[in-house]
N, CA, C and O atoms as a DFTB+ gen file, in Angstrom:
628 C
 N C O
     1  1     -16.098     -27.509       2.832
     2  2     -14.976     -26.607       2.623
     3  2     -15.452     -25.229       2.170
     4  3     -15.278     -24.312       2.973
     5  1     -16.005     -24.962       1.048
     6  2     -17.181     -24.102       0.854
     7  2     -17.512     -23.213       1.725
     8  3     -17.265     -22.017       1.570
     9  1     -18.175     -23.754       2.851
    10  2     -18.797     -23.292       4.291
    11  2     -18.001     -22.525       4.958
    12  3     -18.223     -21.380       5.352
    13  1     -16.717     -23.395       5.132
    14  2     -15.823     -22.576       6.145
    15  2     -14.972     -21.067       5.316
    16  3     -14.485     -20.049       5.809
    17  1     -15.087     -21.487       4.057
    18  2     -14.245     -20.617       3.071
    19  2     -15.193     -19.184       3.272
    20  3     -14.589     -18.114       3.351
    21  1     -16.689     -19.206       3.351
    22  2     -17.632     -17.856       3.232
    23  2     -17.409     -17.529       4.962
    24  3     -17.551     -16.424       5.485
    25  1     -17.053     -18.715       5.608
    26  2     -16.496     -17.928       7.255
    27  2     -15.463     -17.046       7.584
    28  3     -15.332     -16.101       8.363
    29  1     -14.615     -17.754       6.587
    30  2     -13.155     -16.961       6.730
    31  2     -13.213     -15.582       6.066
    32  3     -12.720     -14.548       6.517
    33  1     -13.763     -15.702       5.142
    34  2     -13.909     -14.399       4.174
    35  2     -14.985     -13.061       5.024
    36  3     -14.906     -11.832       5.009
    37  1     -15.887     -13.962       5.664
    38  2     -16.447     -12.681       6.503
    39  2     -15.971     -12.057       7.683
    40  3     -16.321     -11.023       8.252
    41  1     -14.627     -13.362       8.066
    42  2     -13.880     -13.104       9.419
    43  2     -12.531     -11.969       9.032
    44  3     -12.072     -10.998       9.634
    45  1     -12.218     -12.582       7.845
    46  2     -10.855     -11.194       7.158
    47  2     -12.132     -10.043       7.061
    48  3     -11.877      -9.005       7.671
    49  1     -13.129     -10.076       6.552
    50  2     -13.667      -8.474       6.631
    51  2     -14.211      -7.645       8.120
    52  3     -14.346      -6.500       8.553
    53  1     -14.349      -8.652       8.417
    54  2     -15.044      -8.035       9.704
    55  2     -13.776      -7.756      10.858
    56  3     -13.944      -7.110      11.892
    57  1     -12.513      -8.375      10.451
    58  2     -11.579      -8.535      11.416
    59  2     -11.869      -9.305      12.465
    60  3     -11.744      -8.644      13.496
    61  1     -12.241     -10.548      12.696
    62  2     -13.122     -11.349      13.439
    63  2     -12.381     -12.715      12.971
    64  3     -11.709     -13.065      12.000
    65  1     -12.945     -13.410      14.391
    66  2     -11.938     -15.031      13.910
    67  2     -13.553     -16.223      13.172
    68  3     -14.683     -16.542      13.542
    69  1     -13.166     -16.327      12.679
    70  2     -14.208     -17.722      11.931
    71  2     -15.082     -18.128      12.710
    72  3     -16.212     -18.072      12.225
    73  1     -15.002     -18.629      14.022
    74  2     -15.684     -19.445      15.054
    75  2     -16.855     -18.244      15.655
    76  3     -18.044     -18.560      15.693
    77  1     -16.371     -16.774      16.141
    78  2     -17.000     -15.868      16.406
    79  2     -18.375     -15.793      15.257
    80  3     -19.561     -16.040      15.473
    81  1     -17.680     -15.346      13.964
    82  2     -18.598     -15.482      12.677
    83  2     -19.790     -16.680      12.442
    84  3     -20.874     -16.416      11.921
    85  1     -19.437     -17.934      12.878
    86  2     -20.016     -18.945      13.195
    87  2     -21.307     -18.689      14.117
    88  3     -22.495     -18.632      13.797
    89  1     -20.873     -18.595      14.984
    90  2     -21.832     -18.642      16.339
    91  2     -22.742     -17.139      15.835
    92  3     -23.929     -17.156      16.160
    93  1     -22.349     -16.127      15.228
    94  2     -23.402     -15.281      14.977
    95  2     -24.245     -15.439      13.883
    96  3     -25.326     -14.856      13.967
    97  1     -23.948     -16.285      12.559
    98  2     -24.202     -15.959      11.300
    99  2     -25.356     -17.420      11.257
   100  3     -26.459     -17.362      10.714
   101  1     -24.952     -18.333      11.764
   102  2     -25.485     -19.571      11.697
   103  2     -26.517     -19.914      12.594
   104  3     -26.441     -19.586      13.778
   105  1     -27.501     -20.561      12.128
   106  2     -29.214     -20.529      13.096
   107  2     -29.529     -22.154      12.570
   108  3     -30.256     -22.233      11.580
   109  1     -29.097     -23.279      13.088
   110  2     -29.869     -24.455      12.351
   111  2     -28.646     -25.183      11.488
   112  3     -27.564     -25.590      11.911
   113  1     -29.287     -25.215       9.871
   114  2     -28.814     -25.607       8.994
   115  2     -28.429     -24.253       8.342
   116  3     -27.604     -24.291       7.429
   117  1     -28.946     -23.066       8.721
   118  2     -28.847     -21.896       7.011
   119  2     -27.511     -20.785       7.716
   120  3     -26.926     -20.644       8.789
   121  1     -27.514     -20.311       6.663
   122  2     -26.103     -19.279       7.139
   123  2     -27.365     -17.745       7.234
   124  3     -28.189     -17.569       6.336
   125  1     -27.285     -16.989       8.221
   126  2     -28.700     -16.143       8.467
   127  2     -27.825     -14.697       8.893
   128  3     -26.841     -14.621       9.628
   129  1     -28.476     -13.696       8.233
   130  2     -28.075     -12.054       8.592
   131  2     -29.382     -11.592       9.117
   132  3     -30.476     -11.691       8.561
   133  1     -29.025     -10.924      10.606
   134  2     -30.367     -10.105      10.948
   135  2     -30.216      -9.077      10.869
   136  3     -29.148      -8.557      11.190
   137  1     -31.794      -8.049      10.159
   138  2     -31.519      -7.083       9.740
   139  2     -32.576      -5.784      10.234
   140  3     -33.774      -6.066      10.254
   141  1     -32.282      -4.761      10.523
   142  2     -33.478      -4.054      11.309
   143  2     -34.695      -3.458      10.648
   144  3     -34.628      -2.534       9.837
   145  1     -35.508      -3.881      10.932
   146  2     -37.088      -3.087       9.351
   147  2     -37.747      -2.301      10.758
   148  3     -37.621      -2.439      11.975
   149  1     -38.497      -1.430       9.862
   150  2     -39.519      -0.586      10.866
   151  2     -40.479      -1.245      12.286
   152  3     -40.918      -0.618      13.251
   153  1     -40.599      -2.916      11.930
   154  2     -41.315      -3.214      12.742
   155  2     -40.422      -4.538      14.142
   156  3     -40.937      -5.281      14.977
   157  1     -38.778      -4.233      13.728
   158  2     -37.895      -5.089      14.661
   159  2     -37.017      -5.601      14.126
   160  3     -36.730      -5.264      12.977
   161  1     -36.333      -6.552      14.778
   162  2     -35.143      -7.105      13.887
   163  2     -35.896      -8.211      12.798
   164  3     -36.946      -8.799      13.058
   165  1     -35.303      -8.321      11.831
   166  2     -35.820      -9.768      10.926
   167  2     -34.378     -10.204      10.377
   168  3     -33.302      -9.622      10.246
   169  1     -35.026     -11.969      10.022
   170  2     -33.919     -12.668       9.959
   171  2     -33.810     -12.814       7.902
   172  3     -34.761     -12.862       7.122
   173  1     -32.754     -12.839       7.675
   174  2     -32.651     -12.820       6.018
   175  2     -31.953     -14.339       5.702
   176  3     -30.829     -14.583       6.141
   177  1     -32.450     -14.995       5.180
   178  2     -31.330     -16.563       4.806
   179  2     -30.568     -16.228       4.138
   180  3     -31.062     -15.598       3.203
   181  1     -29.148     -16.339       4.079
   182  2     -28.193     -16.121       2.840
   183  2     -28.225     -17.167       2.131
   184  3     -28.711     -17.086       1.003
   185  1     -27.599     -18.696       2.726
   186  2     -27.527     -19.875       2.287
   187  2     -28.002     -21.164       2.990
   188  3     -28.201     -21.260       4.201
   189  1     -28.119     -21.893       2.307
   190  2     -28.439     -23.126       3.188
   191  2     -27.191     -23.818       3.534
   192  3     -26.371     -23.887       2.619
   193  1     -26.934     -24.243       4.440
   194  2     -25.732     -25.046       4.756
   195  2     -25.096     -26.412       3.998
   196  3     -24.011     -26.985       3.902
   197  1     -26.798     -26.591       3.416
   198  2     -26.550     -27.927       2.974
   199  2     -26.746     -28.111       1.370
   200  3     -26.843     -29.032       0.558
   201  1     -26.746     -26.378       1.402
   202  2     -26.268     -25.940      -0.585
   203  2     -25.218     -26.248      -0.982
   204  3     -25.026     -26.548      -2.161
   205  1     -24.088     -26.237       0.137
   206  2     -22.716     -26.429      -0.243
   207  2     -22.387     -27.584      -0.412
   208  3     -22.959     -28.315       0.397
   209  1     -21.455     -28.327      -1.369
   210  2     -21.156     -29.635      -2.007
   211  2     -20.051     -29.574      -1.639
   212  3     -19.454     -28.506      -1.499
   213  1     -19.355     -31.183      -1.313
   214  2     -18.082     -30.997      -0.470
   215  2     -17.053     -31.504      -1.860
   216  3     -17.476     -32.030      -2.889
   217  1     -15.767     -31.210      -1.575
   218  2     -15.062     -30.809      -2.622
   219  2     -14.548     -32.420      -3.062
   220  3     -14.802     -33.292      -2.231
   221  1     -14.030     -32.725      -3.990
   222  2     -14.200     -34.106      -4.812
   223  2     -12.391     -34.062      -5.164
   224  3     -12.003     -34.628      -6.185
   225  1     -11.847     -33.685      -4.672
   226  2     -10.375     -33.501      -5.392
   227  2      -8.970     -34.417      -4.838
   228  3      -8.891     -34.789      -3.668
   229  1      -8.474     -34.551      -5.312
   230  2      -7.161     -35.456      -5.361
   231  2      -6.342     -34.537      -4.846
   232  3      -6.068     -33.380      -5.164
   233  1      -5.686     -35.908      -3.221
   234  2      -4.812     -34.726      -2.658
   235  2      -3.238     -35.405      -3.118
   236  3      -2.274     -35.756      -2.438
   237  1      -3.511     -35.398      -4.671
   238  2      -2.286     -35.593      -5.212
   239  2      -2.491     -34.440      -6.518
   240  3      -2.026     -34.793      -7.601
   241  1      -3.039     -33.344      -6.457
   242  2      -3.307     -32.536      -7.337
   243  2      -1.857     -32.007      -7.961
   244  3      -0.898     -32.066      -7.191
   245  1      -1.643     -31.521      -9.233
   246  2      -0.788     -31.058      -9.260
   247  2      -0.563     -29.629      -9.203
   248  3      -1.562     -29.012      -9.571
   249  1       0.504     -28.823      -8.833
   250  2       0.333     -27.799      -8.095
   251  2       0.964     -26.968      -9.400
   252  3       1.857     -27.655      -9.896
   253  1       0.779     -25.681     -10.126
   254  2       1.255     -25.260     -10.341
   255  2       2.038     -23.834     -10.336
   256  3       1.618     -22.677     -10.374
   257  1       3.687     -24.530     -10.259
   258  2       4.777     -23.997     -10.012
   259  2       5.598     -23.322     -11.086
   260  3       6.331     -23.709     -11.996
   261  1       5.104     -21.936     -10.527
   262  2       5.852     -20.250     -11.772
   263  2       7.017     -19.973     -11.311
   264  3       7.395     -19.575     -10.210
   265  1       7.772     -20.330     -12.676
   266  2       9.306     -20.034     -12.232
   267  2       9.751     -18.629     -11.500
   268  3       9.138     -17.562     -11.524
   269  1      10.605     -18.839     -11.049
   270  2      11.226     -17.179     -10.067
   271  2      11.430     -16.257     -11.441
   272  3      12.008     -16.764     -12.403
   273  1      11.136     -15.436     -11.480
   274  2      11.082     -14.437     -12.641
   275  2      12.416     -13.506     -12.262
   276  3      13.381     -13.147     -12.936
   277  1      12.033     -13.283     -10.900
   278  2      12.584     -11.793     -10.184
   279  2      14.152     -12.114     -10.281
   280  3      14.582     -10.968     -10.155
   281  1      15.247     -12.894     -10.419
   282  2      16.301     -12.660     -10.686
   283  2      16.629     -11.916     -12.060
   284  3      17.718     -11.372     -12.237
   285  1      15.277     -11.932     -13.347
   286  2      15.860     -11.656     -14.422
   287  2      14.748     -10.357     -14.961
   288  3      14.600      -9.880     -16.086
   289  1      14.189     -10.092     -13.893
   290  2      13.130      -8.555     -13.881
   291  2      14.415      -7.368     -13.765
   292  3      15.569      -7.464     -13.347
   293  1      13.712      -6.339     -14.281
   294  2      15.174      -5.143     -13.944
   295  2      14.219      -4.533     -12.217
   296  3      13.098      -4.747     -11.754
   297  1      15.315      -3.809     -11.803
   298  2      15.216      -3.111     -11.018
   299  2      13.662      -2.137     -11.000
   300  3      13.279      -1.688     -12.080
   301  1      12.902      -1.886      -9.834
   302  2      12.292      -0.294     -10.525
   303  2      12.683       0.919     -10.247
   304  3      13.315       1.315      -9.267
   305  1      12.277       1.502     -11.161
   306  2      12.479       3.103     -11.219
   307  2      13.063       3.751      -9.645
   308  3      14.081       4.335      -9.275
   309  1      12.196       3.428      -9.203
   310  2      12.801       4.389      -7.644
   311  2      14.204       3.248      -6.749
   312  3      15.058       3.638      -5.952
   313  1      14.013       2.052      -7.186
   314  2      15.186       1.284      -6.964
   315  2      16.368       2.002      -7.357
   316  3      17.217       2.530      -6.639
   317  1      16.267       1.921      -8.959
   318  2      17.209       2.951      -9.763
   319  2      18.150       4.267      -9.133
   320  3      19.320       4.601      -8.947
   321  1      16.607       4.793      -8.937
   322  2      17.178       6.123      -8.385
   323  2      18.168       6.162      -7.027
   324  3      19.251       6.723      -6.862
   325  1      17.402       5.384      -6.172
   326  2      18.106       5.614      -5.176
   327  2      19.484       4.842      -5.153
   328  3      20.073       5.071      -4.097
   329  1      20.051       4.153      -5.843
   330  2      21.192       3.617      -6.058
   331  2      22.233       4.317      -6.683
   332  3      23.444       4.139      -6.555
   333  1      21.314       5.563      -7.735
   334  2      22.286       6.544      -8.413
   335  2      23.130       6.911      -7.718
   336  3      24.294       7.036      -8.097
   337  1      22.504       7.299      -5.920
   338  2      23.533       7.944      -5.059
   339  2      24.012       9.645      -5.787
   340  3      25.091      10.209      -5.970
   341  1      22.510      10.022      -6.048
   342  2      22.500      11.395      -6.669
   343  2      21.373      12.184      -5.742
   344  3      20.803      11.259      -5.163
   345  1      20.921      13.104      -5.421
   346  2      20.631      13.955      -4.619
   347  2      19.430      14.887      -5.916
   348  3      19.794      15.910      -6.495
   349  1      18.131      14.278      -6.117
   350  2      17.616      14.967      -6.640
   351  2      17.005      16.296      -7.144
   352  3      16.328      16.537      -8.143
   353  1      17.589      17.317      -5.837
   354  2      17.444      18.770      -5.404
   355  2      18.871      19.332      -5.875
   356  3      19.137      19.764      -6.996
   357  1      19.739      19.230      -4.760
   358  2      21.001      19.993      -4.908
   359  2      21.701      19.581      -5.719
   360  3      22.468      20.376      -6.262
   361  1      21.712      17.512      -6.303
   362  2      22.604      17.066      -7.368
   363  2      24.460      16.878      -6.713
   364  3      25.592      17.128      -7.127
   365  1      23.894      16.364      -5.640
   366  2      24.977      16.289      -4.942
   367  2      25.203      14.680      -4.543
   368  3      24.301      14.125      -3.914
   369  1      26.373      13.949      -4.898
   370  2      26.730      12.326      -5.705
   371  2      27.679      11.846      -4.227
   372  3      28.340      10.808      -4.252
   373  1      27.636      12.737      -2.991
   374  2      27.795      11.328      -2.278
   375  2      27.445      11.596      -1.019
   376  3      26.908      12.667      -0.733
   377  1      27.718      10.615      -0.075
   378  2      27.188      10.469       1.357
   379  2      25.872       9.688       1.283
   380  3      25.723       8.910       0.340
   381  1      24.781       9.850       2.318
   382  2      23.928       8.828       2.571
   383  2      22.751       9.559       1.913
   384  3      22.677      10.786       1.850
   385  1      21.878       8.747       1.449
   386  2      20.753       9.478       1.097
   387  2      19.478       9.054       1.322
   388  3      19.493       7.823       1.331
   389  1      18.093       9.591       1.556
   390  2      17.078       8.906       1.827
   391  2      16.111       9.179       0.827
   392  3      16.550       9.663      -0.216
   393  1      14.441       8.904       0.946
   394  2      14.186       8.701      -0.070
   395  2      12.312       9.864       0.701
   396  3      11.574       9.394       1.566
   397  1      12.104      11.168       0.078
   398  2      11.677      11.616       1.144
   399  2      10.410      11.184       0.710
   400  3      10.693      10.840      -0.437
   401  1       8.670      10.870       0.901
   402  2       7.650      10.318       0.147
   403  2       6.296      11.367       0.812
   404  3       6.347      12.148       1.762
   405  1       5.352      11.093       0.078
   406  2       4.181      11.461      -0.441
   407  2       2.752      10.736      -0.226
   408  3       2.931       9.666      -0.806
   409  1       2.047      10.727       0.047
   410  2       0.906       9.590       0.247
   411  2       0.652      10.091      -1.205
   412  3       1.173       9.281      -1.972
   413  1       0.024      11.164      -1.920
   414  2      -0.743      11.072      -2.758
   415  2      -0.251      12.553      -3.639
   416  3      -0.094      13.546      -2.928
   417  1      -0.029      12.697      -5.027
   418  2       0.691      13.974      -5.813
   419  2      -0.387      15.451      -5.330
   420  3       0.043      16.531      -4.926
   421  1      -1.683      15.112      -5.504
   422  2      -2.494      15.930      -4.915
   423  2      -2.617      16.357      -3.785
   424  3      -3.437      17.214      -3.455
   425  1      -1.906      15.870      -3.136
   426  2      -1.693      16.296      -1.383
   427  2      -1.200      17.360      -1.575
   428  3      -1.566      18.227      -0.782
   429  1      -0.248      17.763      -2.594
   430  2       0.905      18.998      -2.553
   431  2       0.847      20.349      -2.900
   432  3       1.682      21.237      -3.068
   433  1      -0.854      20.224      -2.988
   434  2      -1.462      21.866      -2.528
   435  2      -0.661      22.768      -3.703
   436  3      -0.130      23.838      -3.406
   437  1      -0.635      22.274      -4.931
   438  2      -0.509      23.196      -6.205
   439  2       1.001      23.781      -6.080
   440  3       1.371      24.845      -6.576
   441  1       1.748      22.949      -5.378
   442  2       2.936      22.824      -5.544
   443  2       3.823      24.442      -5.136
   444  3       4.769      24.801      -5.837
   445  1       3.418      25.151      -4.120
   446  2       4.420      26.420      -3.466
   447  2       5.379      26.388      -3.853
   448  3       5.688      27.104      -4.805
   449  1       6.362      25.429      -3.193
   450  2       7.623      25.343      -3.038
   451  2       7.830      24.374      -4.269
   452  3       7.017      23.769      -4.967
   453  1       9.670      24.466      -4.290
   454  2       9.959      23.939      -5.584
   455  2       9.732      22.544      -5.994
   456  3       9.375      21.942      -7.007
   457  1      10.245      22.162      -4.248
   458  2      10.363      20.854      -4.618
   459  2       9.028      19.726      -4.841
   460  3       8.931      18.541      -5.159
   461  1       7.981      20.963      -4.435
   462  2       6.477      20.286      -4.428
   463  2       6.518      20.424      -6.387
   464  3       6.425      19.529      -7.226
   465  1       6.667      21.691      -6.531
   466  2       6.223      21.647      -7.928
   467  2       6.945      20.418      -9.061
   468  3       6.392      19.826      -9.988
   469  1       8.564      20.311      -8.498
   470  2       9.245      19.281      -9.021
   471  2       8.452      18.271      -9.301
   472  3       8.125      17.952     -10.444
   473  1       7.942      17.462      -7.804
   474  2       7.448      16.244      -7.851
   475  2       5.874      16.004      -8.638
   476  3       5.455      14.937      -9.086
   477  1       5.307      17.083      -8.645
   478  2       3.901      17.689      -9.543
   479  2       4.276      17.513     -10.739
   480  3       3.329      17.206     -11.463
   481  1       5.396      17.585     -11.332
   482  2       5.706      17.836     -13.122
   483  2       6.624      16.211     -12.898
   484  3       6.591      15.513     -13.911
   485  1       7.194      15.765     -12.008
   486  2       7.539      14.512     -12.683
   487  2       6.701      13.357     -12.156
   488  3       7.108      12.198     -12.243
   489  1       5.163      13.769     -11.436
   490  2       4.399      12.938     -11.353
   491  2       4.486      11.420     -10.583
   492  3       3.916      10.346     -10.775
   493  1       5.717      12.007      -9.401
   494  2       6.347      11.035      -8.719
   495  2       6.063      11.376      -7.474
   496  3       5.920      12.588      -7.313
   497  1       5.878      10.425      -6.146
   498  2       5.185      10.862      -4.685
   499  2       6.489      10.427      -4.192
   500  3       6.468      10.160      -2.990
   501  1       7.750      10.259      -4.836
   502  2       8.893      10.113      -4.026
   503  2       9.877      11.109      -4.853
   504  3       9.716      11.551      -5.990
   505  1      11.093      11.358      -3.811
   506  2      12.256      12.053      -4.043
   507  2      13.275      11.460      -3.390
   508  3      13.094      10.975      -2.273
   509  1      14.609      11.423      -4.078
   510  2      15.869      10.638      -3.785
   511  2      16.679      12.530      -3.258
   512  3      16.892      13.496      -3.991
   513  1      16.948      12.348      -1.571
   514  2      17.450      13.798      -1.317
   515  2      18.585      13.365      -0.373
   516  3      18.528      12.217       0.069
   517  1      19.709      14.233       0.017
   518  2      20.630      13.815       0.973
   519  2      20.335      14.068       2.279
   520  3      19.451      14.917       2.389
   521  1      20.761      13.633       3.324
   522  2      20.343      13.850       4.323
   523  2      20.343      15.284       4.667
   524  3      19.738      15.700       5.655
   525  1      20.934      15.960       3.963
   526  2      20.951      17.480       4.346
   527  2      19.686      18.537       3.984
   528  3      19.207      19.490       4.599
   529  1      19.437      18.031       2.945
   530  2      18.118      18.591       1.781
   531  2      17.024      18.297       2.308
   532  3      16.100      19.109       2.330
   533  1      16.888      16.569       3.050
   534  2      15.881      16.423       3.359
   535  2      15.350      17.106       4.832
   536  3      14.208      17.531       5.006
   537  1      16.504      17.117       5.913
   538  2      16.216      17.623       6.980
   539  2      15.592      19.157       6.902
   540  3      14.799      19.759       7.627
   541  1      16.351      19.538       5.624
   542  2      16.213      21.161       5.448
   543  2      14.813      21.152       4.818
   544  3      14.166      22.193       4.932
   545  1      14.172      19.953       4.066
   546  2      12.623      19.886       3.480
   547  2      11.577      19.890       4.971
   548  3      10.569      20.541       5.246
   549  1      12.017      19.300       5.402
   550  2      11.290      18.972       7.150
   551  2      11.144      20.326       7.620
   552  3      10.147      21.040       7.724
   553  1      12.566      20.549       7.925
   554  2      12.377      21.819       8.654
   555  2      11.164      23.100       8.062
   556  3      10.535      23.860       8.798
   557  1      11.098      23.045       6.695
   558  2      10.270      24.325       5.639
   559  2      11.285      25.078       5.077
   560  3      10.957      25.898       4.220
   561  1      12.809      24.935       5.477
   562  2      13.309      25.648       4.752
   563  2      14.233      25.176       3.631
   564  3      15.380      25.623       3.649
   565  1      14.017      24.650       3.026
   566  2      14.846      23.748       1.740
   567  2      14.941      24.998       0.755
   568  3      13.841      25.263       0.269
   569  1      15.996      25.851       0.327
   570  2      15.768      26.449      -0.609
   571  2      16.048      26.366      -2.139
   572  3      16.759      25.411      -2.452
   573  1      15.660      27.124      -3.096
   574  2      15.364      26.384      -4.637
   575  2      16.839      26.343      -5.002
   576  3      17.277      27.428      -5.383
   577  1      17.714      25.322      -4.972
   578  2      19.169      25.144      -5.808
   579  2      19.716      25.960      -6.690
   580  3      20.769      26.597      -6.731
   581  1      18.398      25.761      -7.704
   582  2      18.620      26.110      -8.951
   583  2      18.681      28.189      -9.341
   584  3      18.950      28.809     -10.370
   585  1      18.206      28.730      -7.666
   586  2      18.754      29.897      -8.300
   587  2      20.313      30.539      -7.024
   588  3      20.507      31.719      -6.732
   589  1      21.114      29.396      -6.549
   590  2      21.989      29.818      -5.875
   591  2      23.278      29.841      -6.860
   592  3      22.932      29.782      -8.039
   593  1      24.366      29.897      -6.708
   594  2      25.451      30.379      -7.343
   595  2      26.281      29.222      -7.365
   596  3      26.518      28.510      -8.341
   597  1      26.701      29.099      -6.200
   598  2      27.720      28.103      -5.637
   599  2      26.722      27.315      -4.378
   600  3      26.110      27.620      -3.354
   601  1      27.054      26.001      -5.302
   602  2      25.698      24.655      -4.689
   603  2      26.283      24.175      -3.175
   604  3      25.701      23.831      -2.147
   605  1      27.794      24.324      -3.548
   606  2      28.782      23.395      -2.589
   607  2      28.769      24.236      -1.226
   608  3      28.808      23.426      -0.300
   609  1      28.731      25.513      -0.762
   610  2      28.657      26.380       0.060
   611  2      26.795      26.144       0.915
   612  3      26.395      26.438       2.042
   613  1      26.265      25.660       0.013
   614  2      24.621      26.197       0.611
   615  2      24.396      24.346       1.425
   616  3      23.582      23.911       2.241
   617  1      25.344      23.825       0.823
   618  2      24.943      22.511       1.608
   619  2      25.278      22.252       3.453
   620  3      26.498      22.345       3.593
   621  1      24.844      22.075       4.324
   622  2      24.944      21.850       5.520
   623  2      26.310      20.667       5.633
   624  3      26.419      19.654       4.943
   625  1      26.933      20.975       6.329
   626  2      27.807      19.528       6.993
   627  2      28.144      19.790       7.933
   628  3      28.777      18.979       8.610
């Protein structure tokens, strides 16, 4: 069991099926990597085949079973948010909203625009925006809310 377990594990890394891994890795009895030195290929033993001890266990083991937690976990944070059904830019509480994201806070190039700097100071790679805010983030032209007059006029519908 052992054996096949260091197959599988080199077959998830390599992206490769077990049997492939097999037929290359294995020479005999030993599990073998060839490796290139100045004077050709050479062969390295990893293991012996017959290092591995076969497993001794009761297939009446008992299994242990962790209660479901997740009915009595709270929500997270960006769950939260996006349920507020609040519009993190304009602050605008209805219609549909999406959730616009970030691979990484440092991506956001010292934060130009507002809403980069927003997400820079609350240290979050997501934003809860309406569909209007966000199309207008896409486009490049999302402008800063916070110095317009009247919010309800600047929104698209």
């Amino acid at each position: 069991m052992g054996e096949y377990s260091l197959y599988k594990t080199f077959a998830n890394k390599y992206r490769t099926s077990p049997t492939k891994v097999i037929k290359r890795l294995k020479k005999g009895k030993d599990i073998v990597i060839t490796a290139m030195n100045k004077s050709g290929p050479k062969d390295h033993r990893l293991v012996k085949t017959t290092d591995f001890k076969p497993t001794t266990g009761s297939r009446k083991a008992k299994v242990d079973n962790y209660p479901n937690l997740k009915p009595y976990m709270g929500w997270s944070e960006l769950e939260t948010r996006v349920n507020a059904n609040y519009c993190e830019i304009c602050g605008r509480f209805d219609g549909y909203f999406e959730v616009h994201h970030v691979k990484k806070v440092k991506d956001l190039k010292d934060g130009k625009q507002s809403w980069e700097r927003y997400m820079i100071a609350r240290r979050r790679k997501t934003l809860v925006l309406c569909i209007e805010c966000h199309d207008l983030l896409h486009a490049g032209t999302l402008p800063d809310w916070r110095f317009m007059d009247d919010r309800a006029e600047s929104v698209v519908h």
